[in-house]
N, C-alpha and C positions, 0 to 999 in steps of 0.2 A: 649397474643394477637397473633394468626397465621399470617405466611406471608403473605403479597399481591399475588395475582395471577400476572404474566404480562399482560399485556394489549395488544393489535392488536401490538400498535406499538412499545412496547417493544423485541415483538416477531421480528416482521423485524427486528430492529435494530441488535438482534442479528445473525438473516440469514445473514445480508449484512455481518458485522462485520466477519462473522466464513468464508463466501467465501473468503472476504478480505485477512485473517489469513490465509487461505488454500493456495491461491495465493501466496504470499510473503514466506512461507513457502517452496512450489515446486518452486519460483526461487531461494532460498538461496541453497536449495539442490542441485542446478544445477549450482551455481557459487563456491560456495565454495568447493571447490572438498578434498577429502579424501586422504593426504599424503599415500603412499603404505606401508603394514609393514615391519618396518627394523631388523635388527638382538638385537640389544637392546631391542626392543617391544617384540622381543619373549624370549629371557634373562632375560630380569627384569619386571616384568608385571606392578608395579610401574611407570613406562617411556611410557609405551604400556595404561594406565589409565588415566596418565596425557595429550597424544597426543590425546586422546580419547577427555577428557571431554574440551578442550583445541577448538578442533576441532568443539564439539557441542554447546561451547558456541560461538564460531565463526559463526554458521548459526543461533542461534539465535539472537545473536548481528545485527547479517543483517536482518534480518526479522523482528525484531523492528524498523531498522532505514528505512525500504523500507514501513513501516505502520503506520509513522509518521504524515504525510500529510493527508492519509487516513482517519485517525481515529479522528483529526481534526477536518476533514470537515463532518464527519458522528456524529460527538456526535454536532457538529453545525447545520447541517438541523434536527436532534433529537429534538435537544432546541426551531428550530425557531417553531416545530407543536406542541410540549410538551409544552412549556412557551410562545408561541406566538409570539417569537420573529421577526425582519425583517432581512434580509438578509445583511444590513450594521451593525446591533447589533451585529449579531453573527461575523461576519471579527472581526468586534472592541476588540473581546473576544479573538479573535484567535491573534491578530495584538500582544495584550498586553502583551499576554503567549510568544510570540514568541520572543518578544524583549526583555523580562526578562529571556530571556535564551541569546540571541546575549550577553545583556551586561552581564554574568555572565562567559560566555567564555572569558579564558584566554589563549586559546594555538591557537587561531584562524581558529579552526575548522570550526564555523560556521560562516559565514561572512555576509556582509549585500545583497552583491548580491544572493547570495543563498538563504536568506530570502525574498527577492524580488520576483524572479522566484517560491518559495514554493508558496507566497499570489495567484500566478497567479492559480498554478496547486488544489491549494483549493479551488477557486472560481470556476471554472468549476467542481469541486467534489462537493461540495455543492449542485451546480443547478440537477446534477445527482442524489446525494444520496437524495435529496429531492423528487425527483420524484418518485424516487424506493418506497421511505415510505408511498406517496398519491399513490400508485397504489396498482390493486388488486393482492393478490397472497400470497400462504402460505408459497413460498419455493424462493430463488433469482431467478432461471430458469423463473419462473411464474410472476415474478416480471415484470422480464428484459422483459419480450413478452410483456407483460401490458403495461407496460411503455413508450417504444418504437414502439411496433406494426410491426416493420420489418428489415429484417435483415438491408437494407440501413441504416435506421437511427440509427439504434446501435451502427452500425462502422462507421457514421460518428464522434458520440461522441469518438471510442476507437481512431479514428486519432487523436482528436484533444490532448486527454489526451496524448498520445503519445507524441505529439507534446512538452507539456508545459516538460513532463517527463525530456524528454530530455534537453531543457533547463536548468532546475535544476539540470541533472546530468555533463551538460558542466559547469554550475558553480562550481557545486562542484570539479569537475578534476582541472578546476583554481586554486581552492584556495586550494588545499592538494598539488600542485605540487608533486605528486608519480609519478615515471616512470611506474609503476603496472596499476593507478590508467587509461587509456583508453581503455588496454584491461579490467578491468573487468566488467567498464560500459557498454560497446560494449556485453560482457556476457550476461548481465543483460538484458540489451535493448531487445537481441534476444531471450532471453529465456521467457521475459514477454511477447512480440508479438505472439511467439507461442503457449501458453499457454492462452494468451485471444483469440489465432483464435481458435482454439479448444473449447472452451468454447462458441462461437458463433455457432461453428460446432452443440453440442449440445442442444442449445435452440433454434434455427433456422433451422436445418438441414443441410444437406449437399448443395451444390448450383446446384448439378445434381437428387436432387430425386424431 
């Protein structure tokens, strides 16, 4: 029996999905920065291998935990138009997943304020990534004009995401107490803002042409 073809909305899910991926990818790039090489890396290429892959799994480690929320709330508005579901089934789904990781943490990484502040920043990704899936468009660029229809309304959703972002990442600085841990938030924060105005740049234009 041959594969399934994807369907309309298999297809978006995976546009949303890959810009997503794209995204969290160019800010881990730009927070986790590349140690410079030392006299050992050029001596022992063994030490120069291990800073290496050491390094790379350090931005992917972040780029997973920066497309946690995301990927949440997009396999959730997926479900509510694939299975029909409502928009309080799918949280229920998310709520349940979430808390059988809270209680399985033992080093107290992830706490319940954090879990709190995440529900928040999912429930506005949801109402979005659900949009993007009922709108028309083959590519996210196409999506995001559809869906929104003008730059205003785009960036009021990127403030608000913004907004919730943040929250979640001052809980997290709470409960890790690192001395590290507000500069790299602060990294992050700026390197995401820039990278989503840019990306408005492009499916919107510029604000002077």
């Amino acid at each position: 029996m041959g594969r399934l073809l994807p369907t309309v909305l298999d297809t978006k899910y995976e546009k949303i999905l890959s810009q997503e991926r794209s995204l969290a990818k160019t800010v881990a790039n730009g927070v986790v920065g590349q140690n410079p090489v030392g006299v050992w890396d050029v001596l022992i290429p063994i030490v120069f291998l291990f800073n290496f892959l050491s390094f790379k799994r350090a931005r992917e480690t972040f780029a997973l935990n920066f497309m946690f929320t995301k990927k949440l709330a997009l396999e959730a508005a997926f479900n509510m138009i694939k299975r029909e579901l409502n928009k309080e089934e799918a949280m229920t789904q998310i709520k349940d997943k979430t808390s059988q990781i809270l209680a399985s943490d033992k080093k107290g990484i992830y706490s319940v304020k954090i879990r709190q502040k995440q529900m928040r920043e999912i429930e506005l990704l949801i109402d979005h990534y659900y949009r993007l899936l009922n709108a028309e468009g083959k590519d996210h660029p196409s999506m995001v004009k559809n869906a929104y229809g003008t730059r205003k309304d785009y960036t009021v959703f990127l403030k608000q995401l913004e907004q919730v972002e943040k929250e979640v990442n001052r809980a997290a600085t709470q409960t890790l107490r690192m001395s590290s841990a507000p500069d790299i938030v602060s990294e992050m924060e700026e390197a995401t803002e820039r990278i989503r105005s840019a990306e408005v740049e492009r499916i919107f234009g510029t604000l002077n042409s």
